[in-house]
C-alpha positions as CSV (number, residue, x, y, z in Angstrom):
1,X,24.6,-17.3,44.7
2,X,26.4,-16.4,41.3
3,X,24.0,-18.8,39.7
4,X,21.0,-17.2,40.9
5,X,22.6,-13.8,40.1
6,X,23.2,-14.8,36.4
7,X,19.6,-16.3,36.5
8,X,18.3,-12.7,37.7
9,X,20.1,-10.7,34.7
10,X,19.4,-12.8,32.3
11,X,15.6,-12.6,33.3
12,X,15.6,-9.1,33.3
13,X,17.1,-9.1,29.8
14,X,14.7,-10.8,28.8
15,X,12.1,-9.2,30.1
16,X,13.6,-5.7,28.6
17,X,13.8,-7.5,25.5
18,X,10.3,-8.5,25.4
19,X,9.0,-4.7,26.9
20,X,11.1,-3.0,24.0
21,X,9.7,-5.9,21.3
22,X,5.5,-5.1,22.5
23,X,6.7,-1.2,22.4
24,X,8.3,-1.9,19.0
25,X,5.1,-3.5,18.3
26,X,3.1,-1.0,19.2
27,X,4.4,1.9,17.2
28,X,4.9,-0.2,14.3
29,X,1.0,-1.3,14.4
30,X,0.2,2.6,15.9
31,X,1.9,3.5,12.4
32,X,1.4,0.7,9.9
33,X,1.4,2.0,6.1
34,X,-0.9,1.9,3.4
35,X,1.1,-0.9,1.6
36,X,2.3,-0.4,-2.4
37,X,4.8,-1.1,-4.9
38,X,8.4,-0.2,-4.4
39,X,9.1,3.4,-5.4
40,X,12.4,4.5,-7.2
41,X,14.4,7.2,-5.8
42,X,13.2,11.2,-7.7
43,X,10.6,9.2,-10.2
44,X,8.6,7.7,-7.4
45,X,6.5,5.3,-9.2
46,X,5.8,7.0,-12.1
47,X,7.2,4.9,-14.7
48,X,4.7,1.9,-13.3
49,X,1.6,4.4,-14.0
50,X,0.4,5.3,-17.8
51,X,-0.1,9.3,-16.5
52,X,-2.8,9.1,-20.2
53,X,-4.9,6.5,-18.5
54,X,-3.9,6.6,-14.7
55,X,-7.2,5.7,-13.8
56,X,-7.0,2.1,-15.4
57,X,-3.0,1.5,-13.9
58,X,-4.4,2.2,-10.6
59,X,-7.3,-0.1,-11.4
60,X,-4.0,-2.8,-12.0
61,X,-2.4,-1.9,-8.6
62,X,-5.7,-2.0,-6.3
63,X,-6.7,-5.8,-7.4
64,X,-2.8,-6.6,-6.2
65,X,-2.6,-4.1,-3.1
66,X,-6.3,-3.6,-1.9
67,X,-9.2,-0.8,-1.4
68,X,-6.2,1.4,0.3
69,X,-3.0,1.6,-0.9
70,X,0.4,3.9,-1.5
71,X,1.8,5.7,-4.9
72,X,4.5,8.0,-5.2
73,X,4.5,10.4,-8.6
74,X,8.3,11.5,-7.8
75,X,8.9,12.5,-4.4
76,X,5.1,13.3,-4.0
77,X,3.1,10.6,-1.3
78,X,-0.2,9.7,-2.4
79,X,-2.7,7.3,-0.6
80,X,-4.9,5.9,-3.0
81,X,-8.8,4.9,-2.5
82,X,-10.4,2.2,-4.7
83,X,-14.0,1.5,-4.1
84,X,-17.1,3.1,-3.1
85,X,-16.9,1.3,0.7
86,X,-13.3,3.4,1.1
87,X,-14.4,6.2,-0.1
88,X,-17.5,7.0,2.0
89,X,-15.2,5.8,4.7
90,X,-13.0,8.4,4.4
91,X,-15.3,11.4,2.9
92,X,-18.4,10.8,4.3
93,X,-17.5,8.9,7.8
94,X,-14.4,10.8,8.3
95,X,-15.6,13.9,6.2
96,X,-13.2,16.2,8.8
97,X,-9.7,14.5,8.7
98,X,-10.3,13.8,5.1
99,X,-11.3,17.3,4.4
100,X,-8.2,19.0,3.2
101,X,-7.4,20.1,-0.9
102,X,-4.6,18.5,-2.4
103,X,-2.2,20.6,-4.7
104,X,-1.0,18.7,-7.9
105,X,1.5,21.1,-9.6
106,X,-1.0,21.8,-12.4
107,X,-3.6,22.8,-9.5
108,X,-1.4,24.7,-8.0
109,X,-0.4,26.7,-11.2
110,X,-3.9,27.6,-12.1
111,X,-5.1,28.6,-9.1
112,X,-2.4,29.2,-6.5
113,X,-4.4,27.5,-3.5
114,X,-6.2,31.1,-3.6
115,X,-9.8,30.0,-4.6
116,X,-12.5,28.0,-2.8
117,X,-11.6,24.8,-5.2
118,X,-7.9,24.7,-4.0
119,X,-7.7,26.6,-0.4
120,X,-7.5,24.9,2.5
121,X,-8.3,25.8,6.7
122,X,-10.3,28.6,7.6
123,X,-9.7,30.5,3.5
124,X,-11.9,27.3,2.6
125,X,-14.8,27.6,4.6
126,X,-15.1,31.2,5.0
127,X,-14.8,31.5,0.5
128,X,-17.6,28.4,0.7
129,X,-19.7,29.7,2.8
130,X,-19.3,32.8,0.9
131,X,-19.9,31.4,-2.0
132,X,-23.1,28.9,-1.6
133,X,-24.9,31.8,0.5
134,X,-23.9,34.0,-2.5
135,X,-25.0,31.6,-4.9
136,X,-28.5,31.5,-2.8
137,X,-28.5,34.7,-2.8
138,X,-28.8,35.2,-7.0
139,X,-31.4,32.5,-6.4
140,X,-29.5,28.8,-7.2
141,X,-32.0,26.3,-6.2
142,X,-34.9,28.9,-6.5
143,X,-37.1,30.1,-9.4
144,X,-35.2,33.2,-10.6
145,X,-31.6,31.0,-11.5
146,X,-34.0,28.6,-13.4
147,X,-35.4,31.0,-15.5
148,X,-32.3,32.2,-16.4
149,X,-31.6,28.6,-17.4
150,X,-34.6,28.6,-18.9
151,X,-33.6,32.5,-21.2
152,X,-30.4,30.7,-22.1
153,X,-32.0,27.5,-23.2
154,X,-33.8,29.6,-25.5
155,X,-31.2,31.5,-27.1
156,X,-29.1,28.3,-27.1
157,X,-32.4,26.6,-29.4
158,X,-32.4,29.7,-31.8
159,X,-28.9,30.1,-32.2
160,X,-29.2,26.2,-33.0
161,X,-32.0,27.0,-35.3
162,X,-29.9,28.8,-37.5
163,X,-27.3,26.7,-38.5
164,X,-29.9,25.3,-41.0
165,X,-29.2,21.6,-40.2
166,X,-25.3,22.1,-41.3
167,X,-23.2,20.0,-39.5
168,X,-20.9,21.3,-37.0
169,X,-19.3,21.1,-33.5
170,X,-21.4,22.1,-30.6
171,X,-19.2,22.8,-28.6
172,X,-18.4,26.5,-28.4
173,X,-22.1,27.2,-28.8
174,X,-22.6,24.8,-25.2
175,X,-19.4,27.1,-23.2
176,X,-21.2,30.0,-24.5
177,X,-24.7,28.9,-23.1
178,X,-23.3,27.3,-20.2
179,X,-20.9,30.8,-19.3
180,X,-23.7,33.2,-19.6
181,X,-25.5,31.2,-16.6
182,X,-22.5,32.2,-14.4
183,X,-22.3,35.4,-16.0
184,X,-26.1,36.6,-15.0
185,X,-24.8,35.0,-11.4
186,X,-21.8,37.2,-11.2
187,X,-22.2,40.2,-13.6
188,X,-25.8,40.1,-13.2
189,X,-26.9,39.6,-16.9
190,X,-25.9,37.9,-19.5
191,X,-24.0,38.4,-22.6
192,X,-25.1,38.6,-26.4
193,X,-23.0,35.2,-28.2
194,X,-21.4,37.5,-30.4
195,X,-20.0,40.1,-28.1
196,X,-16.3,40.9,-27.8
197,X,-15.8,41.5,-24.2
198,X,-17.7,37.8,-23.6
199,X,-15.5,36.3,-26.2
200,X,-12.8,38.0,-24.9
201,X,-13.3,36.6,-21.3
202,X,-14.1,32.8,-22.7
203,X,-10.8,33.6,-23.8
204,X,-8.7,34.9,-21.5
205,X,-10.0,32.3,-18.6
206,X,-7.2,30.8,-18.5
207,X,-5.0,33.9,-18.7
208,X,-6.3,35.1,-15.2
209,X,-3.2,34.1,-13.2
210,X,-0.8,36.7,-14.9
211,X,-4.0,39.0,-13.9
212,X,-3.4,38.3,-10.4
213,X,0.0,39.1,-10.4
214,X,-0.8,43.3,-10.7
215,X,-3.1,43.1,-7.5
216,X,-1.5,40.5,-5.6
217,X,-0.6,43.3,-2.9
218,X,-3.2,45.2,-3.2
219,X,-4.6,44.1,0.3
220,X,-1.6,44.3,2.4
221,X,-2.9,46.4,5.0
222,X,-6.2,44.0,5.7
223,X,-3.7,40.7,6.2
224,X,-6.2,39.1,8.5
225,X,-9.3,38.8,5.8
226,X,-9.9,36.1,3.8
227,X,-11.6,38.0,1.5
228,X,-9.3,39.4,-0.3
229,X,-9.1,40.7,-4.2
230,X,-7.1,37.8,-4.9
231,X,-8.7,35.4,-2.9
232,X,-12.5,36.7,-4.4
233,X,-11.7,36.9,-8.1
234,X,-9.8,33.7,-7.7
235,X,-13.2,32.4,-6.7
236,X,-15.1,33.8,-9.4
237,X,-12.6,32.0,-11.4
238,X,-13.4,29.1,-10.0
239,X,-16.8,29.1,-10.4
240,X,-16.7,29.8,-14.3
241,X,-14.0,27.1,-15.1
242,X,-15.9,24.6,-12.9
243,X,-19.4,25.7,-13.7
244,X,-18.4,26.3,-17.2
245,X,-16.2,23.6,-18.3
246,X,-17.2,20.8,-16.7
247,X,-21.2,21.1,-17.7
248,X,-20.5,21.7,-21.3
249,X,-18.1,19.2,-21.8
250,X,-21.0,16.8,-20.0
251,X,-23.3,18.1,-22.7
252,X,-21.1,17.8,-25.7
253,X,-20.2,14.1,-24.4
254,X,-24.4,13.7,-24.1
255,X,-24.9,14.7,-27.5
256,X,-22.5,12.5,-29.0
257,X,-23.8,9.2,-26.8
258,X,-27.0,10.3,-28.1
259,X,-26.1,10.3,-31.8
260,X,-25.6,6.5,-31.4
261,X,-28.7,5.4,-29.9
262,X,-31.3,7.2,-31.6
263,X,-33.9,4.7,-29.9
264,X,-32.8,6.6,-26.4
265,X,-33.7,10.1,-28.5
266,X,-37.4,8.9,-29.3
267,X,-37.9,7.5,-25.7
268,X,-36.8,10.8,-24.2
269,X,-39.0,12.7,-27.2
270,X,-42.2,10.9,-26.4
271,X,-41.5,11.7,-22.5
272,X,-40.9,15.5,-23.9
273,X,-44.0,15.3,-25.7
274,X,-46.1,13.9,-22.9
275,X,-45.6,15.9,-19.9
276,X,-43.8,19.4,-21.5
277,X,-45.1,19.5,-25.1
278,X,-43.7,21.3,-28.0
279,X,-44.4,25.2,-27.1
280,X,-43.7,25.5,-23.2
281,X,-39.9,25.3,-21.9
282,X,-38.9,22.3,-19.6
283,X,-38.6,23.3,-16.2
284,X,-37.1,21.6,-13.2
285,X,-40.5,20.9,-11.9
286,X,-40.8,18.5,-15.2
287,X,-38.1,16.0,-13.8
288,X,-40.0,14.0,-11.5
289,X,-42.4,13.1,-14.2
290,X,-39.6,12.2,-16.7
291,X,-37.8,9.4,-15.4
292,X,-36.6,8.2,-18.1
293,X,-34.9,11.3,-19.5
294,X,-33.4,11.7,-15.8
295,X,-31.9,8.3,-15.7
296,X,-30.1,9.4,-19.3
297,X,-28.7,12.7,-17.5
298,X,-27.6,10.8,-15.0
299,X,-26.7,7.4,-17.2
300,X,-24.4,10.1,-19.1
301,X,-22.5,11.6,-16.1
302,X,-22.0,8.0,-14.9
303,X,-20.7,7.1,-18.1
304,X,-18.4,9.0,-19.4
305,X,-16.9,9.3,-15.4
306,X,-15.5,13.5,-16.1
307,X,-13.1,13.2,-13.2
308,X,-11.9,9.9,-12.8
309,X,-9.5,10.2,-10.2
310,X,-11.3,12.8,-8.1
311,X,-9.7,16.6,-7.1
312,X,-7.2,15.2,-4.8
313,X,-7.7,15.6,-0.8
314,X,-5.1,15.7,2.3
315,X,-5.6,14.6,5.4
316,X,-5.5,17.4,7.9
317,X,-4.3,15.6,10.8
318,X,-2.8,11.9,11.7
319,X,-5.2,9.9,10.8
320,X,-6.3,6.2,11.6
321,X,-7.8,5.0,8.5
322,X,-9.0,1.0,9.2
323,X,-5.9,-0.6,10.0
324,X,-3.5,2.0,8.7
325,X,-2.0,5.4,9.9
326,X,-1.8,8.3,7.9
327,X,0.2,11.1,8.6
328,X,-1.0,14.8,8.4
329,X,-0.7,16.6,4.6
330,X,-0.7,13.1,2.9
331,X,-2.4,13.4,-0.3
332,X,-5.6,11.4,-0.8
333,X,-6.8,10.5,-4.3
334,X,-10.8,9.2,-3.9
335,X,-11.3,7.9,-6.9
336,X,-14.2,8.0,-8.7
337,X,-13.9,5.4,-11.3
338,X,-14.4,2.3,-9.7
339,X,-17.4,4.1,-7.7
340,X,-19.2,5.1,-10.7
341,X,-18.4,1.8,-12.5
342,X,-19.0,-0.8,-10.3
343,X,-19.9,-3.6,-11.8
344,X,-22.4,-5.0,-8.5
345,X,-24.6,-1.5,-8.7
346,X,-24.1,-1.2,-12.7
347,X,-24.1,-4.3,-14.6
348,X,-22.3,-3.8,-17.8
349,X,-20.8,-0.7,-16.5
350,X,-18.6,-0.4,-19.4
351,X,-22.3,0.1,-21.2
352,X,-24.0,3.2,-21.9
353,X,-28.0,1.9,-20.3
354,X,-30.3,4.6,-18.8
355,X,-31.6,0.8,-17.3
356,X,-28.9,1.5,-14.5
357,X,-31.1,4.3,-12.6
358,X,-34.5,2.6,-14.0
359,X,-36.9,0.2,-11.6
360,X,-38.6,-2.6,-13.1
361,X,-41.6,-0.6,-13.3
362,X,-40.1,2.3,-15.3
363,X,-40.0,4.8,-11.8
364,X,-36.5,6.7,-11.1
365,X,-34.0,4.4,-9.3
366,X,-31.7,6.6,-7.1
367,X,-27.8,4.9,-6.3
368,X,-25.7,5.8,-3.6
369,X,-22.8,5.3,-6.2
370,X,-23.5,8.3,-8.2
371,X,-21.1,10.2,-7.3
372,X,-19.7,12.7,-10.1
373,X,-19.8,15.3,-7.8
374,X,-17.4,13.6,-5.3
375,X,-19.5,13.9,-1.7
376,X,-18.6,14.7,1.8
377,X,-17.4,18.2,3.0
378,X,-15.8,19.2,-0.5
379,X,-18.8,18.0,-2.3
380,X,-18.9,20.3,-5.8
381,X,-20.3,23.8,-4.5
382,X,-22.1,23.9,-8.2
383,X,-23.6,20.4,-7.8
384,X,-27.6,22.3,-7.5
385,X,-27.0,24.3,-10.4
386,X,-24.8,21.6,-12.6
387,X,-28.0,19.3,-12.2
388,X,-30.7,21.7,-13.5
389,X,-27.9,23.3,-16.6
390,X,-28.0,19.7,-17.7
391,X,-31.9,18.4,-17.2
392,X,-32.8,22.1,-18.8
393,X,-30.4,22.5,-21.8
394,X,-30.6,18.8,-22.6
395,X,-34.7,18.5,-22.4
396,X,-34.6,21.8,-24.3
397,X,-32.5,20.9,-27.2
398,X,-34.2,17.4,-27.6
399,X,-37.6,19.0,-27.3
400,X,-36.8,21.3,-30.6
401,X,-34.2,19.1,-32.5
402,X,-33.7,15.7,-33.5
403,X,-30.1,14.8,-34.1
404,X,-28.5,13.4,-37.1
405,X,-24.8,12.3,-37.4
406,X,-22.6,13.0,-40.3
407,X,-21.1,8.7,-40.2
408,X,-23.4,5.9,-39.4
409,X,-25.1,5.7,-35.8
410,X,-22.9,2.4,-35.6
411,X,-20.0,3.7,-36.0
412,X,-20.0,6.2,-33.6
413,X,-17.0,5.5,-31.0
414,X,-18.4,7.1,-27.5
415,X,-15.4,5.8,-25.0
416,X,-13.9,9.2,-24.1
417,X,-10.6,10.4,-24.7
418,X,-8.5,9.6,-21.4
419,X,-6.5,13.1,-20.4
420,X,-4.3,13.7,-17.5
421,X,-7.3,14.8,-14.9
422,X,-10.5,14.4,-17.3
423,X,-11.9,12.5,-19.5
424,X,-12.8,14.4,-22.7
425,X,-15.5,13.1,-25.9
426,X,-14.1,12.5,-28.9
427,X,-14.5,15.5,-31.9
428,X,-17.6,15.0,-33.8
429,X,-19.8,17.1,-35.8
430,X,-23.9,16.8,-35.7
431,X,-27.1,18.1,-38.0
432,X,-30.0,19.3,-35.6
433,X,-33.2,18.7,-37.6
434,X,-36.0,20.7,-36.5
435,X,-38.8,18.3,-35.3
């Protein structure tokens, strides 16, 4: 009897034991982590990861840890994704979990989580929504924005024109063209290149938060509104850093790329010449008959990869993300990189070859990999208007200028300059010879 009553416990101990083991189980599987290296207490992992060229020490970690794993810069979580299969997993397939804005520190400083490139919740969609209809509105996408593009083009060409062939940098002459686009969008017209007040504001851009900090009350009483003075001029902000910066510095890096291959320059010229002409200005309508000059726009933004690591995303809820859990605010970095690199859908990559978005017959050949405008629900809101700034003022300059470097074509380095969150082209000067 006290042999059977041993035999009893000892099978319900074991039967606890296994219960609490499959529960054990459970949670640990329910909650199983991105894996990663082993973080140091305060620095995180940030002495493994060259902050000048993150992009490439990630590059390192993903062929030891996988498509999804964990970093830590300091005390900061961040779930990394490597690979275009991961990514579309996550911002595409899961567009709504994966649909939160991260906040680096430098994010955060600019622009204070007020504006539609950094809020989150219900300030992001209602200041998106906002802003696309708005942007509809002045016409993006429609005839009127493009012949704006088409006014600045123009002045761009002239103001070219009178450099008389002397070498110089471009690049204050693309911000300018580039700004006034946003200004007609905004303002509603644009600016002469020489005026103070539109130097003034190229200027100050960057300035704008200690502007902020004079209104910030200003719309106390109306605490339910997302539209705001804060929240709309943080916007507007928004737009003309990332409608500004980011197309002119895809320009300037064009320019240079095209310096080196001056074969590219004729093929694009005798495209020019063929459909547009020398007297008429290129128009979007023109792209679908140009191929080959579209592949090069897109060749360059695939290139030169602006945004390697992506604007950061959160998760906005706990997440299941293949065989991992992912808690609610986690930071998500999608990268870009190894998207718009990928060796399988770009041979070469590391090559500059309008080839990659050619067919065998010459046609356009659209990739699923282009992705320089990230995708999914925070998709850049500027994509429309980025892509006819850069067929329009590229076509445009091309069409009136050939271009001649100050050091041998060969010599020309076109890798860009790694930074912090983009990649920058090196400082060059160029001769535009009137064709």
């Amino acid at each position: 009897m006290e042999l059977l009553g041993m035999t009893t416990i000892f099978l319900l101990v074991c039967i606890s034991c296994l219960l609490l083991f499959a529960s054990w189980r459970s949670i640990s599987q329910k909650e199983k982590q991105p894996p990663g290296p082993i973080s140091l207490p305060i620095v995180g992992n940030i002495l493994q990861l060259n902050p000048w060229n993150l992009s490439e020490s990630l590059k390192k970690l993903s062929k030891k840890y996988g498509p999804v794993f964990t970093i830590y810069l300091g005390p900061q979580k961040i779930v990394v994704l490597y690979g275009y299969d991961v990514v579309k997993e996550a911002l595409i397939d899961q567009a709504d979990d994966f649909s939160g804005r991260g906040n680096l520190p430098l994010l955060k400083k600019l622009f204070r989580g007020k504006g539609i490139v950094t809020s989150n919740g219900e300030t992001w969609k209602q200041l998106r929504r906002f802003a696309l209809t708005t942007l509809r509105d002045f016409g993006m996408g429609k005839k009127s924005i493009e012949e704006r593009i088409q006014e600045e083009a123009s002045f761009l060409v002239e103001r070219i024109r009178n450099t008389h062939e002397r070498p110089f940098n471009p690049g204050n002459f693309l911000v300018h063209s580039v700004a006034n686009i946003i200004c007609s969008i905004v303002f509603g017209d644009r600016f002469d290149y020489e005026d103070k007040k539109f130097l003034t504001l190229i200027e100050l851009l960057d300035e704008n938060n200690k502007l902020q900090n004079s209104i910030q009350t200003q719309e106390k009483g109306n605490g339910h509104s997302e539209f705001t003075t804060e929240t709309l001029s943080r916007t507007t902000l928004d737009l003309f850093l990332a409608g500004t910066g980011t197309t002119s510095i895809t320009l300037r890096h064009g320019l240079l790329i095209l310096q080196k291959y001056p074969e590219i320059v004729e093929k694009i010229q005798k495209e020019i010449d063929c459909v547009i002409g020398r007297d008429r200005r290129p128009r979007m309508a023109d792209r679908s008959q140009m191929p080959y000059t579209d592949a090069v726009v897109h060749e360059i933004q695939r290139f030169i990869d602006f945004l390697p690591i992506n604007v950061p995303h959160t998760v906005i809820k706990d997440t299941k993300f293949r065989d991992y859990f992912i808690r609610k605010d986690t930071m998500i970095f999608p990268l870009l990189t190894p998207i718009l690199h990928d060796s399988k859908e770009f041979p070469n990559p590391e090559k500059f070859d309008p080839g990659h978005f050619l067919n065998a017959n010459g046609t356009f050949k659209k990739s699923d990999y282009f992705m320089p405008f990230s995708a999914g629900k925070r998709i850049c809101a500027g994509e429309g208007l980025a892509r006819m700034e850069l067929f329009i003022f590229l076509t445009a300059i091309l069409q009136n200028f050939t271009l001649k470097s100050v050091v041998d074509h060969k010599d020309i380095d076109i890798s860009p300059l790694p930074r912090v969150l983009a990649n920058m082209p090196r400082p060059y000067e160029v001769s535009f010879l009137p064709r």
